[in-house]
C-alpha positions in Angstrom: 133.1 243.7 138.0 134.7 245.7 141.3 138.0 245.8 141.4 139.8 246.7 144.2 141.7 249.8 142.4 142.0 252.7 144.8 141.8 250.8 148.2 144.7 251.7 149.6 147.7 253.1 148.4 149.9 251.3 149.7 151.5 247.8 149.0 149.4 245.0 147.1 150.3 242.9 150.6 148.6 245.6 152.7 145.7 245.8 150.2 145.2 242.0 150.8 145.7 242.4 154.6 142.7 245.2 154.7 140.2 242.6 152.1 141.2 239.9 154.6 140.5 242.2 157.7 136.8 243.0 156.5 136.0 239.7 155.7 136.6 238.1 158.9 134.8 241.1 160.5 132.1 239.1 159.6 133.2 235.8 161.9 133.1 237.9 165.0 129.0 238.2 165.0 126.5 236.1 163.3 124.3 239.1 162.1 124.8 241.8 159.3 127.6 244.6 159.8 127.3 248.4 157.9 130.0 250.3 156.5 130.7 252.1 159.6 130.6 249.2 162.3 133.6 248.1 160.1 135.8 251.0 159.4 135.3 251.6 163.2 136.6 248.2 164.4 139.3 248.3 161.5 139.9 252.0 161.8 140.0 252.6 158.1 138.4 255.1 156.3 134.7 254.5 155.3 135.6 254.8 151.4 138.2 252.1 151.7 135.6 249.6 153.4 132.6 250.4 150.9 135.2 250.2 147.9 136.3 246.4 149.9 132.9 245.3 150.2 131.4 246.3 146.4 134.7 244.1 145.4 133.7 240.8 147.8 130.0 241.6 146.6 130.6 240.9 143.1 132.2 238.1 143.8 129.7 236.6 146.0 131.3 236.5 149.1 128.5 239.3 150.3 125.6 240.1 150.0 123.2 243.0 151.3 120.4 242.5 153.3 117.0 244.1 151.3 115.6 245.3 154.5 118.6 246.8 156.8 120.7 247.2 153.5 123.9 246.2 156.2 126.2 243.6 154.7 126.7 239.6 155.9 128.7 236.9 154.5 127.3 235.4 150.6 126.9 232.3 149.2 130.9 231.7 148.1 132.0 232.7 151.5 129.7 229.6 152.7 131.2 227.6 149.8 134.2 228.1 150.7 133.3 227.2 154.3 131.6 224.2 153.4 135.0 222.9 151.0 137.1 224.0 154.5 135.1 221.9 156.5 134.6 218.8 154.8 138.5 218.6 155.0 138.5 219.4 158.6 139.0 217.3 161.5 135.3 216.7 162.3 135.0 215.3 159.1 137.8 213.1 159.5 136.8 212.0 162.9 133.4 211.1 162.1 133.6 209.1 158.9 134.9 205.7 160.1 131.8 206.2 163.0 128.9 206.8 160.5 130.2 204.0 158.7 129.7 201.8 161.6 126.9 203.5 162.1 125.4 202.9 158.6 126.5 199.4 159.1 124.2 198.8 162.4 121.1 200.6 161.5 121.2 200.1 157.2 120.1 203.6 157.1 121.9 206.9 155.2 123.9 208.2 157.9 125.3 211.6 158.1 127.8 214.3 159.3 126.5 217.6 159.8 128.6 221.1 160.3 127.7 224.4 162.3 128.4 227.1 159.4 127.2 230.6 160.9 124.0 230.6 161.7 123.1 227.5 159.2 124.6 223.9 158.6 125.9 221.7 156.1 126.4 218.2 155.5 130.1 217.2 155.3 129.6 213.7 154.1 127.3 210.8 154.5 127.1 206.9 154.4 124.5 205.9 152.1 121.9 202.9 152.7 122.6 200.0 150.4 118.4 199.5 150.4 116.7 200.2 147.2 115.0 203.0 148.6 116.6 205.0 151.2 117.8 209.0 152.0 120.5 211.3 150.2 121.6 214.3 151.3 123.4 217.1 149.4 127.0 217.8 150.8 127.8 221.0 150.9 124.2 222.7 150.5 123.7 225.4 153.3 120.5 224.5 155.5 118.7 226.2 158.0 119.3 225.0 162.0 115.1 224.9 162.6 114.3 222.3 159.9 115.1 218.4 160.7 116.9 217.0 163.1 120.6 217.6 162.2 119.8 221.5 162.4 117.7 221.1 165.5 120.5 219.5 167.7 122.9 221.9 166.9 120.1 224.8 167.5 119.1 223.7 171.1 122.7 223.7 172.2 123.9 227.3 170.8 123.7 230.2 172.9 120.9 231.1 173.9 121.5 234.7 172.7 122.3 233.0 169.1 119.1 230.8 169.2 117.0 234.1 170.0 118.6 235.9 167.1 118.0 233.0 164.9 114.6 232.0 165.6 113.5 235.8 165.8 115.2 235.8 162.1 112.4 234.2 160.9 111.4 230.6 160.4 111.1 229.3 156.6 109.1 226.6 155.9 110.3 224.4 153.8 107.6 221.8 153.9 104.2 221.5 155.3 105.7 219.9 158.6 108.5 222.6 159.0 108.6 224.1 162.8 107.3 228.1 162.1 105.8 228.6 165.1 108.3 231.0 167.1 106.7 229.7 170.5 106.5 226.5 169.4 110.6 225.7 168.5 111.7 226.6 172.2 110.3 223.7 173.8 111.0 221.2 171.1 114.6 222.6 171.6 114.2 221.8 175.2 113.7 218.3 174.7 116.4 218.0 172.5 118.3 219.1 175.6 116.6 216.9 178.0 116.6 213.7 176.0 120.4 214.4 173.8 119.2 213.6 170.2 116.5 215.2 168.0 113.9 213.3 166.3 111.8 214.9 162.3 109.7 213.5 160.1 109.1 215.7 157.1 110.0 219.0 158.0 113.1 219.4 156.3 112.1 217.4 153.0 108.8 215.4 152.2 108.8 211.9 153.2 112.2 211.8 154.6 112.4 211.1 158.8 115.4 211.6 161.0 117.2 211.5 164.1 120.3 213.3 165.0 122.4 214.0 168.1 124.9 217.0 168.8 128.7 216.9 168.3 130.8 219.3 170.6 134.7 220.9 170.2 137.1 220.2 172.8 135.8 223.1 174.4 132.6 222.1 174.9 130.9 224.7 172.1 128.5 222.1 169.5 130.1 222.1 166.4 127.8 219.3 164.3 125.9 216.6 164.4 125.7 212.4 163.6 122.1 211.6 162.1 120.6 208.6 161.0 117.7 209.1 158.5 115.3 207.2 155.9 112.1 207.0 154.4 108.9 207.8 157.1 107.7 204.6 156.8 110.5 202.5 157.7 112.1 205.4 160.2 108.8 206.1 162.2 109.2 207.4 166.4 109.6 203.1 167.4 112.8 203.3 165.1 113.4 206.4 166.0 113.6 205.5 169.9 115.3 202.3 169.0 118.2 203.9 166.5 118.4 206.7 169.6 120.8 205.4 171.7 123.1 204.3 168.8 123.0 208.0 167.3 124.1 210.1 170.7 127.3 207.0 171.1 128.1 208.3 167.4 128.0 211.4 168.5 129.6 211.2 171.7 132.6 209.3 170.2 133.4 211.9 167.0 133.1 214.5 170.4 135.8 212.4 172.2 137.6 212.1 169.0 137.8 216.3 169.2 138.4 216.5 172.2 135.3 216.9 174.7 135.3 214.5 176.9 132.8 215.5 179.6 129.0 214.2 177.7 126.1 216.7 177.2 128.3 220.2 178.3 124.9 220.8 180.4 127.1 224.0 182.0 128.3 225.1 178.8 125.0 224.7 176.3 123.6 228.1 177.0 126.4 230.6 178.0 127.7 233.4 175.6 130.6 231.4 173.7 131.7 232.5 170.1 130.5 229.6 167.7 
């Protein structure tokens, strides 16, 4: 396995400065960085980075893109993320909300996280009905599949939501949104109307609807979802759980912080996320 012999020569604290440095490079953009990008912005020598990176590679927290062969964060790093945030406030403010929540619809409801240019659930209130929806805490998901990911997607950037839509679109059922020209105008809906409505296209048989969670600063940050079996959550329960989903979501906001509703001003200008 790397080690990170011959980094630097200087002291073991300065070693861990320069490993620290290079990963939280990659916080500043959500794409893939090269060698040089980073020894440019770090001004460190090209050797030192390469030798930083085949270290955090073996340990997962990179990886290499196939195609550009330019580095971005691995699955640890979004492990690590993911244990980070289910401590973190939004968790916190969210779970006695979702509770209530649960309580008023008996569906699974759920707390989602923006993690890069993915999301993950943080925690969830399940159904007490025989049959109902699980999710899997901690498991990375893509922001164009379902309605947790969608609500967070149509209030990014809009320079973010190009770069991830032009990433490419994985389907991951039948009913997954592929269709590049397609996910733009359901995204503008989800702006219009405040909440996000799926059956099916994030896992088979499973519907949901979500609604967006914003920072004190108005940035999204999550999302509250209610979801359940297709049959029982069809678009009438859908419409009917709707208005109960966006005052979720609008209280864990107030609970962070924002207190100014849909940030219509804010949705679609160039902040860091």
């Amino acid at each position: 396995m790397a080690d990170l012999a011959g980094v630097s020569s200087g002291s073991g604290t300065e070693v861990a400065g320069r490993v620290a440095d290079v990963l939280l490079a990659f916080t500043d953009e959500p794409g893939s960085l090269g060698v040089s990008e980073i020894a440019r912005r770090l001004d460190l020598s090209k050797a030192v980075v390469h030798r930083i990176l085949q270290a955090l590679s073996a340990r997962g927290l990179i990886t290499t893109d196939p195609e550009t062969r330019a580095y971005r964060l691995g699955p640890a790093a979004a492990a690590l993320g993911a244990r980070a945030l289910r401590d973190s406030d939004l968790r916190d403010a969210a779970m006695p909300v979702i509770r209530e929540l649960q309580s008023r619809t008996g569906e699974t409801t759920t707390v989602s996280a923006l993690v890069g240019d993915g999301r993950v659930y943080l925690d969830q209130v399940e159904s007490r009905q025989e049959i109902k929806m699980t999710v899997e805490v901690g498991r990375r998901f893509p922001l164009h599949a379902g309605s947790s990911g969608q609500c967070i997607l149509a209030f990014l950037p809009e320079r973010l939501q190009a770069e991830i839509i032009a990433s490419g679109l994985e389907a991951l059922t039948p009913h997954t949104i592929v269709d590049e020209s397609r996910l733009p105008i359901v995204l503008a809906e989800i702006r219009a109307t405040g909440h996000a409505f799926s059956q099916g296209e994030r896992q088979p048989g499973a519907a949901s609807i979500a609604a967006p969670v914003f920072g004190f600063d108005g940035a999204v940050v999550g999302a509250i979802s209610v979801c359940g079996p297709v049959p029982r959550v069809d678009e009438a329960a859908g419409l009917s759980y709707a208005p109960l989903v966006r005052e979720a979501a609008d209280r864990v906001s107030r609970a962070l912080g924002w207190s100014g509703g849909l940030p219509e001003d804010r949705r679609m200008t160039e902040v860091r996320v």
